[in-house]
N, C-alpha and C positions, 0 to 999 in steps of 0.2 A: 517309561515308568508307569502309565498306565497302561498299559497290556500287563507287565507285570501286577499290578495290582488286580486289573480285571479276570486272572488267571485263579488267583485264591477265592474272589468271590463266584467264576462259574465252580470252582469245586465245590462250594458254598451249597450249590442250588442244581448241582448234577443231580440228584434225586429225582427231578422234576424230569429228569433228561430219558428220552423213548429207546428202547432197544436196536442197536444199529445194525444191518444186516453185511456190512462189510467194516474194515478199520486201518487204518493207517497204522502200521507194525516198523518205518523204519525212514531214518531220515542221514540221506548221506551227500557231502557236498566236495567237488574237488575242482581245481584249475585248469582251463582248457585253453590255451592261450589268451586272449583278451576278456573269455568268454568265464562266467561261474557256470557249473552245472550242478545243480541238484536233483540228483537221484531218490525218488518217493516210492517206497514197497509198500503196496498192499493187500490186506488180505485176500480179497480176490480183487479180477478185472473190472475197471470201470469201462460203461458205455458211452459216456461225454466225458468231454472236457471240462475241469470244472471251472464255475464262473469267476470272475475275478474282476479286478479296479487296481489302481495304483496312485498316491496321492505323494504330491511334490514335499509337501510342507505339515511334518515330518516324511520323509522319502523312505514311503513302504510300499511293497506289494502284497495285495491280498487276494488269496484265492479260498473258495468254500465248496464244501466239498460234500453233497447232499447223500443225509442217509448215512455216514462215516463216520466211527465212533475211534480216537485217539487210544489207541496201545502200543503207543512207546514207552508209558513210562514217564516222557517227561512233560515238560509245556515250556520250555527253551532248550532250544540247541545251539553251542556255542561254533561259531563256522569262525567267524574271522578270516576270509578269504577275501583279497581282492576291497570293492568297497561293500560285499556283506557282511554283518556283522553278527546275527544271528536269526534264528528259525524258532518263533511263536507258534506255540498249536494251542486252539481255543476248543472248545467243545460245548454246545449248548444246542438248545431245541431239536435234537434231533439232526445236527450237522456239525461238522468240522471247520473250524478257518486255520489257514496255515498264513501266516503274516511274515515276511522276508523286510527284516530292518536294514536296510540301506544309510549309506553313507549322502549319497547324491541322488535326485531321480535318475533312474535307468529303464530302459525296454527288456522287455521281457519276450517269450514263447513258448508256449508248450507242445508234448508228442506224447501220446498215449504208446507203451510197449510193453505188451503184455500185462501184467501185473503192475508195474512201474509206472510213473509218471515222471518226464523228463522235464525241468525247468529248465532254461535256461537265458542266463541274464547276461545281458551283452554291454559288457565292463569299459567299454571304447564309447559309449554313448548314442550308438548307431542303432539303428532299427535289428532286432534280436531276429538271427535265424534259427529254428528249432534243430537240435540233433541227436542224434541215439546214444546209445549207452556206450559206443566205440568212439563218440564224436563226430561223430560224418554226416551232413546234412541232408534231413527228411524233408520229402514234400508231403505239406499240412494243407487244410481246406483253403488255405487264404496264402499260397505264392505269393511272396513279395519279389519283383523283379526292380522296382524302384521305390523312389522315395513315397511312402503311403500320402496321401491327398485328402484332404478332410471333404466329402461327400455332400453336406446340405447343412444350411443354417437358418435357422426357423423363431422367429416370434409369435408368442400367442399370450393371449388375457386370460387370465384364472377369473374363475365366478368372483371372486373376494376382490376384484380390481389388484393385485397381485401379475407382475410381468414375468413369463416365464422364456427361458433362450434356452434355444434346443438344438442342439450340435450333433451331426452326425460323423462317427470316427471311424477311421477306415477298420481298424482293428481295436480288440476289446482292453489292448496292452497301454494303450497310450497313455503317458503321463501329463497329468492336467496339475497346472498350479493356481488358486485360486487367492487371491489376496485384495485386501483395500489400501488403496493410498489417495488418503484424504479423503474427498465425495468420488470417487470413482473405484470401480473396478476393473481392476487388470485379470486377465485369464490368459494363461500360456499354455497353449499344446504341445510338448513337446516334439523336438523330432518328426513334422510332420509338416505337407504342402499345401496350400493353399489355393484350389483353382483362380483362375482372371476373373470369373463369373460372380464369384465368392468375395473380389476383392472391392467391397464396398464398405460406403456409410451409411445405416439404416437409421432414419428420421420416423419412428414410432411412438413420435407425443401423442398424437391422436388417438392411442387406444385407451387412455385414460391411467394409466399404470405408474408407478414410479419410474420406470424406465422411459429417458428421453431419447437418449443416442444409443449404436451400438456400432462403433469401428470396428475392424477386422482387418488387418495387414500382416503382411508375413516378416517375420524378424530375423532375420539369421538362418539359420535351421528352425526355427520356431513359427510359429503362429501366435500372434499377441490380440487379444477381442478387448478393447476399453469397452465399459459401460456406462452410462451417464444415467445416475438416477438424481431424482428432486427430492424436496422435502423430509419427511422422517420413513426413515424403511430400515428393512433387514434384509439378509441372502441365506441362502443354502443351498447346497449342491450336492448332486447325487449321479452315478452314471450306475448305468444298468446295460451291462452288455456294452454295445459298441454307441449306445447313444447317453451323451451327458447333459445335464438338465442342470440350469442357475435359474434359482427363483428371488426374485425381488418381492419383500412383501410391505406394503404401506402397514406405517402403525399410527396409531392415534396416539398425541399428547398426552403425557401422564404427569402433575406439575410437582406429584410428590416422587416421582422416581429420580434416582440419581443419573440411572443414564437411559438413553431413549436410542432401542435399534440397535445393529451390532456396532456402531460406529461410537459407542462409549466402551466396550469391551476389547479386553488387551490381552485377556491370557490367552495360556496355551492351547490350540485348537485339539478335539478330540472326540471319539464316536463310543457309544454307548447301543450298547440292546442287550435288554435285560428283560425278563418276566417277573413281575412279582417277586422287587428284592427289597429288602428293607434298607428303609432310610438311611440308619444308622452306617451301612456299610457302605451305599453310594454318597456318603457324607467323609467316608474313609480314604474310599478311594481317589476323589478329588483333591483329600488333604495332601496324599502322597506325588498326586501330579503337581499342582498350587506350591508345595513348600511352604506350607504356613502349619500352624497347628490351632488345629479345630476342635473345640469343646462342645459337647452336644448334653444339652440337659436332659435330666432321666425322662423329662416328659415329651420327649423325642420319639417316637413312635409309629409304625405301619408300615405297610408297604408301599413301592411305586413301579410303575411299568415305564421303562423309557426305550428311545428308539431316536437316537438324536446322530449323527454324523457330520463331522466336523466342526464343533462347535465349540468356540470359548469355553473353558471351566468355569469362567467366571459369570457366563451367560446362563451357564448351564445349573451353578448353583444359586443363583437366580429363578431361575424357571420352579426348579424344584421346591426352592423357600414360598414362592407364592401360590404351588400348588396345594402344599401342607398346609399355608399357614404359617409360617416362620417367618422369623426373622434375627438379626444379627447385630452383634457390635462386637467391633473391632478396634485392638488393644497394641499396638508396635505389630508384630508377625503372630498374633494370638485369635484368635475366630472366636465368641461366644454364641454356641446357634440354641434358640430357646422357642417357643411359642409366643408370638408377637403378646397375649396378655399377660402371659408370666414376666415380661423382660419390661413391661410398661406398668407392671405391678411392681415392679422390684425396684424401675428409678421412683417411682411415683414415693414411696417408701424413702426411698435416700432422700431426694427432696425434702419430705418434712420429716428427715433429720436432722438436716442441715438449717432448715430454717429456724427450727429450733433451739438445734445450737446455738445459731445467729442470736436470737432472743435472749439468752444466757450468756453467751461467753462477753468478757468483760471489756471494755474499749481501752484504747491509748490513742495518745494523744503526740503526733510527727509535725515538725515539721518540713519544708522543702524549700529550696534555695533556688531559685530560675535566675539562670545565666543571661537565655537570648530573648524570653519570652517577657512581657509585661504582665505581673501575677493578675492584673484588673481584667484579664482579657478570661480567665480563667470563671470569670461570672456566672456566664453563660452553661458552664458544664457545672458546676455544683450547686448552682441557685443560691448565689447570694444575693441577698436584699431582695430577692421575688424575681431575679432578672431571668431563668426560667423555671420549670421543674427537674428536681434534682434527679440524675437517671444514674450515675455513680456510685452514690455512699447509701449505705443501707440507713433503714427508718432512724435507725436510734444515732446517725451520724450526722453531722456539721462541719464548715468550713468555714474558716476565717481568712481574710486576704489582708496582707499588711500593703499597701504599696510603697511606701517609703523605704523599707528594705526589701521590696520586691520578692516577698517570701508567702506560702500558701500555709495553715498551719490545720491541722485536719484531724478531728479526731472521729473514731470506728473503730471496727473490729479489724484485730489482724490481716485477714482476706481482704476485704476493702481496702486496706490502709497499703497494700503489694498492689492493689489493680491501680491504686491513683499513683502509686510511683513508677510505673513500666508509663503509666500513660504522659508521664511528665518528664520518663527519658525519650521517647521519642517524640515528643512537639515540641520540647525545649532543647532545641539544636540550632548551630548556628545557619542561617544562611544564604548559600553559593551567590559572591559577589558576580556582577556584569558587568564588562568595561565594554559599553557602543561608543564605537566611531564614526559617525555620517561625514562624508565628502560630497560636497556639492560642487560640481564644476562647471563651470560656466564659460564659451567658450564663443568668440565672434571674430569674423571675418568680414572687413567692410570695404565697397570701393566707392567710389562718387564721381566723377565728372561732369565740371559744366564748361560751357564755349558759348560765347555772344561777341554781341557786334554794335558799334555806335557808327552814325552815319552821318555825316550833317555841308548844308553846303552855305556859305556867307558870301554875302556882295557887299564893299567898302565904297565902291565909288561914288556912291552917294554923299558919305561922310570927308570926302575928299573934293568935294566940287563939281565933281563928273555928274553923268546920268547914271541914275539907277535902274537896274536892271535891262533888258534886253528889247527894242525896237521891232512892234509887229509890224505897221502900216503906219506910214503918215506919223504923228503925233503920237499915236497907239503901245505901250510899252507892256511887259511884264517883269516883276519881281519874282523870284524863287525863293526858296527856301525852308524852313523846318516848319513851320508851325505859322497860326494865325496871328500871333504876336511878333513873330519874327518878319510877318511881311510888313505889319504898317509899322516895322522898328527901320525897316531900310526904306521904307518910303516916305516915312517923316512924318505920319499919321500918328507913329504912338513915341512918346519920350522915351529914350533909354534913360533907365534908373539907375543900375548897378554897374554900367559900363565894362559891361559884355556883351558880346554877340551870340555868342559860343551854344548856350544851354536854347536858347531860340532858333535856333537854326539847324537842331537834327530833324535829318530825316526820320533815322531808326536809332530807338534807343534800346539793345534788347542787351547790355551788358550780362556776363556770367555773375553767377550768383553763389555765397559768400558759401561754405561748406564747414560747420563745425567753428562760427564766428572767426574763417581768416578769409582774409580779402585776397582775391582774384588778383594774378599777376597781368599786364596787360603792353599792349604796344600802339604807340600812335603814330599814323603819314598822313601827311600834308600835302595834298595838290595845288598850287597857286600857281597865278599868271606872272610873269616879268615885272609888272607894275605892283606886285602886292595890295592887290585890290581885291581878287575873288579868288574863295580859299576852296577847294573840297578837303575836307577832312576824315579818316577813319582812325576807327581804333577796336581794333581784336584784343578781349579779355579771354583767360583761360586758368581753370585752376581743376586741380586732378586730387584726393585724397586717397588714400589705401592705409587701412589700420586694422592692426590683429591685435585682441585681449584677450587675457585670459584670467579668469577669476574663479579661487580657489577657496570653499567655506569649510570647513573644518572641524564642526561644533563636537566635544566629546562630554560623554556623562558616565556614571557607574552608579547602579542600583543594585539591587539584592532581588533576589529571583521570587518573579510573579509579582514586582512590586514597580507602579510606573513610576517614571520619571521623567524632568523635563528641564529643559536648557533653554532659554531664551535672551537673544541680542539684538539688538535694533534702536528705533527712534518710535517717539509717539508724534503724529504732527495734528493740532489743533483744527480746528472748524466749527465755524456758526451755526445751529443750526433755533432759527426762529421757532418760539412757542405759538400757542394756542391765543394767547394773550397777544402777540405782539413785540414781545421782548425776546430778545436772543441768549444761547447760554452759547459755551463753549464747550463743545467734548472733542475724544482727542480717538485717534487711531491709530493703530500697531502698524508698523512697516518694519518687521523683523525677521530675524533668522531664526527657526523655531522647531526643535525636536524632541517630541513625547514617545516613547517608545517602553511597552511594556514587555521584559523578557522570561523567558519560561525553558529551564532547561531539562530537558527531556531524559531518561535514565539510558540511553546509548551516548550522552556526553555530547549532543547537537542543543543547537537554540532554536526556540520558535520566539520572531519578533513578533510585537502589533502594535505595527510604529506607524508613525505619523511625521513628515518633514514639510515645514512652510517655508521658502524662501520667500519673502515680501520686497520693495520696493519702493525707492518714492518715483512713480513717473513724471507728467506731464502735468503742469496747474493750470486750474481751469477757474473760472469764477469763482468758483463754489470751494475753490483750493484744490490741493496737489489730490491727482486720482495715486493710487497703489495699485504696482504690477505685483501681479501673485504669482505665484509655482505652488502649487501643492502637490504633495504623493500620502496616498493612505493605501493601506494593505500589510497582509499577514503573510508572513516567508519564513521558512524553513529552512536554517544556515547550521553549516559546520562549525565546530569551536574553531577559532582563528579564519576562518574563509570568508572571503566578501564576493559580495551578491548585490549585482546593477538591480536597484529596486524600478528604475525607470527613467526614460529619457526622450526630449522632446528637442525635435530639430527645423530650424525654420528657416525659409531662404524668400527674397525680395528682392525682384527684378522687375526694377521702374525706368524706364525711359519717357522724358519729357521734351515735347521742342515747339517753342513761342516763333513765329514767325509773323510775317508782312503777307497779308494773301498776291498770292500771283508772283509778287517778285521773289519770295521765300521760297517757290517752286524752281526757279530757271537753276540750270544745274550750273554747279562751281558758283558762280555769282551767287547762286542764290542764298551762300554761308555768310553773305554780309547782310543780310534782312532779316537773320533768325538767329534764334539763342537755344541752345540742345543742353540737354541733362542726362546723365547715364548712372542710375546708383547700382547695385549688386549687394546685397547685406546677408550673411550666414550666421544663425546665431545656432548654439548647438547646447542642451542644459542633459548633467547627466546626475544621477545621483546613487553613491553607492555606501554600502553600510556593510560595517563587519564587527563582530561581538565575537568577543574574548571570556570567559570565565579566566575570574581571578584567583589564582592558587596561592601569590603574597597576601597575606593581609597585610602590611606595613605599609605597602605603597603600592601604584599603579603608575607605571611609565607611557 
């Protein structure tokens, strides 16, 4: 669409155009198997080849043709051949372009023959071999015997700190596609190789430029170059011959522009050179690329020189509004382009019209019903009773708040009186309920083991008439037995009281010990003599626990979105705690189950929590009273609707071994399990806690 438009305005401004000493008289195009050929007559012989570029995106080839003036006749020729579609001839400054509209990028070749120029465009997508006017393939300066190879790849810094990448191509035909996706640029060379040498990443931050990286891999049949630039910049590209050039250029902040760099620009890319053409008509031709329609005020005026290639329309009527002076507003698909004073003299105008209106037209007096909202909260936006300044209702307006029937009653002008009611459909809406469910589970694995021994030995014969205890020498005896009370109890030195022997007379007292308040299961043997006079006694206690629990908290709530909420169940238990004075009061402490969680749901239909879960405790009492085991979890998690999410878990395990013995005798092996008392615990406690939030779609009920 703009080659066609750009075709009316070079006839516009051929006047300006130099006398040509040869001309393009004839343009013919036919099917050669895969291949298009286009046949060019003209007036006389050329000496070169003319130069040319081919650009992916719109997929054209352009060749120019110096010194060459169009006498065909036309400025499109309709081919429809293959994927050609048709043949553009441009005409200005003293040269010809012949533009070839493409369906897809293709390679191209050309062969000078005689008067003729042979194109040809190789429709298979393959590197173009040139051929003559029979078909049959010529050798041209540049044999292609294989896949062409991209030659050298060059960074350098422009004076303006501007990074320039400089590619050399094997041939002047190759098709380059240039495009941004996102902060990067991709560049594709068509159909063409890559040496090993070439296959690198170049790390060029140091040259100060906006270009940081520049990749370079082979894709397919293709050549793919990423570029990595920083901060604010722009690009443009231009190839000349067989070498193509992408320049990055930094730009400075502008905080009144709408967009900064080509990475705000969307339209259609497109190339301009012009001499001195008036505004008006490159303000035309843009309308017809753009598809919008453009109003230009009579005070539209002068000429402009451009020279722009591949560039937004929309970038482009940019440049040019800020070179004039202009500027624009824009109405649905309508353009008004005026002189930035004229169009800020014209609102400036409408404004005190309207204000004046305002000052004039007569008020009424609405009111408004809120369903979900409390009208008192409404204070704040219309400044009742001084609660702020009113930014709403125009001078001559006021609000009254009823709260008892929750209604706003307002009176202003028309306009005012439609902005306070849009603003009061949307805040006054119900809602989005939340149903949280925290599970706390609690989860223990316990083992215990104890083993001890009682040991004791008694001598009666004393109590029986006999001699006590056992004849060293002469006269000379000894008494055995448990303890110091136990001897002068069998040798008549101390009174027996309680008329036992029993408890005086261990050896080893190291019984098992109780586990969880149940008593040790135990066994007692009796050694004595024939006469029942001298006893040895033992007795093996033993008791084993193994206990699994599992405790399961539950707590649920439902709040309304971005609004906290909290559950709490437990006990308070008392405690003293002494004044300054001397006197004691009482206060009291939570040992509860406890979850605050405030929900916020996101417009992809997720929840963000910021929750908080206490499992408390009563532990162990100390003087001072029961201490409190805590659990707590705080933190901010990001859940699915319906999905639960382990906010966190603590796992602890105890392994105690205990064992009281008699020294020396507690060591002899085997024996030695009647002098000592052993303990084995093993404890797993495991806490987990998991949370899942529901949005509530019943209002009636929440299961």
């Amino acid at each position: 669409m703009f080659f066609k438009a750009c075709i009316f305005m070079m006839l516009g401004i051929s006047q300006f155009a130099f006398a040509q000493s040869n001309s393009i008289e004839s343009v013919v195009a036919n099917q050669q198997g895969s291949n298009i050929v286009v046949k060019v007559g003209l007036k006389n012989p050329i000496t070169k080849l003319p130069a040319g570029f081919s650009i992916a995106n719109p997929a054209r080839i352009a060749l120019d043709f110096a010194d060459v003036a169009n006498a065909t006749g036309k400025t499109t020729v309709d081919v429809n051949i293959g994927d050609l579609r048709t043949v553009t001839l441009v005409e200005a400054s003293g040269r010809s372009r012949m533009i070839f509209n493409l369906n897809k990028p293709l390679n191209y070749a050309t062969v000078i023959e005689g008067k003729y120029l042979i194109v040809t465009i190789d429709g298979s997508g393959g590197v173009a071999t040139a051929v003559n006017s029979q078909g049959l393939p010529v050798n041209t300066e540049s044999p292609i015997a294989t896949k062409p190879q991209i030659r050298d790849i060059d960074f350098r810094r422009g004076v303006t700190g501007d990074g320039r990448i400089v590619v050399d191509l094997p041939l002047n035909q190759i098709a380059v596609d240039v495009r941004q996706q996102g902060q990067k640029i991709l560049v594709t060379f068509q159909k063409v190789g890559l040496p090993e040498v070439l296959r690198k990443r170049l790390d060029v931050a140091d040259f100060g430029s906006p270009v940081q990286i520049i990749t370079t891999t082979p894709v397919g049949d293709n050549v793919q170059m990423v570029i990595e630039p920083k901060g604010l910049w722009e690009q443009s590209s231009y190839q000349s011959d067989t070498q193509f050039v992408l320049e990055v250029k930094p730009i400075k902040e502008d905080p009144n522009k709408l967009t900064q760099g080509t990475q705000g620009y969307r339209g259609e890319r497109l190339s301009f050179n012009f001499q001195n053409i008036e505004v008006r008509a490159i303000l035309q031709i843009i309308a017809e690329v753009s598809g919008l329609n453009v109003i230009a005020s009579d005070t539209v005026t002068g000429t402009i020189t451009l020279r722009l290639k591949d560039v937004p329309w929309d970038q482009a009527l940019d440049n040019i509004m800020q070179i004039k002076g202009l500027d624009m507003r824009k109405n649905g698909n309508v353009i008004w382009i005026a002189p930035k004073d004229e169009l800020l003299t014209k609102e400036k105008l409408e404004l005190e019209q309207k204000a004046q209106i305002a000052e004039l037209e007569p008020v009424k007096t609405e009111s408004f019903q809120l369903n979900y909202q409390k009208a008192e909260a409404f204070k704040q936006v219309f400044g009742v009773d001084g609660a702020s300044t009113n930014r709403i209702l125009s001078k001559r307006g006021s609000a009254v708040i009823e709260p008892r029937t929750n209604q706003i009653f307002v009176t202003d002008i028309p306009s005012k009186l439609e902005e306070v009611r849009k603003l009061i459909q949307k805040t006054d809406i119900a809602s989005k309920q939340v149903l949280i469910e925290a599970r706390i589970v609690e989860a223990d694995d316990k083992f215990s083991k104890n083993l001890g021994a009682k040991l004791g030995f008694t001598d009666l014969r004393g109590l029986r008439g006999g001699d006590t205890g056992y004849s060293v020498s002469g006269n000379q005896r000894v008494a055995l037995t448990g303890n110091y009370l136990g001897v002068g109890e069998q040798t008549g030195q101390a009174k027996i009281t309680d008329g036992s022997f029993v408890p005086n007379s261990q050896f080893v007292s190291l019984p098992a010990s109780g586990i969880n308040g149940s008593t040790p299961g135990s066994l007692a043997i009796s050694l004595f003599s024939a006469a029942a006079n001298r006893f040895l006694n033992l007795e093996l206690s033993a008791l084993e626990a193994d206990g699994k629990g599992k405790i399961i908290s539950s707590p649920r709530v439902v709040t309304a979105d971005q609004l906290k909420a909290l559950i709490e169940q437990g006990t308070e238990l008392p405690y003293l705690v002494a004044t300054s004075s001397g006197a004691t009061s009482i206060f009291f402490r939570k040992a509860t189950l406890r979850l605050e969680v405030t929900p916020q749901i996101t417009p992809d239909g997720n929840v963000i929590l910021d929750v908080e879960v206490h499992k408390d405790s009563v532990g162990q009492e100390t003087r001072m009273g029961y201490a409190i085991d805590t659990k707590e979890v705080k933190t901010m998690v990001l859940v699915e609707n319906g999905g639960t999410v382990v906010l966190g878990g603590i796992f602890q395990q105890t392994e105690r071994d205990n064992i009281t013995k008699i020294p020396f005798f507690g060591d002899i092996p085997l024996f030695g399990n009647l002098f000592k008392s052993t303990g084995r615990t093993n404890d797993k406690t495991e806490l987990l806690i998991f949370i899942t939030p529901k949005i509530v779609t019943d209002k009636f009920s929440v299961k």
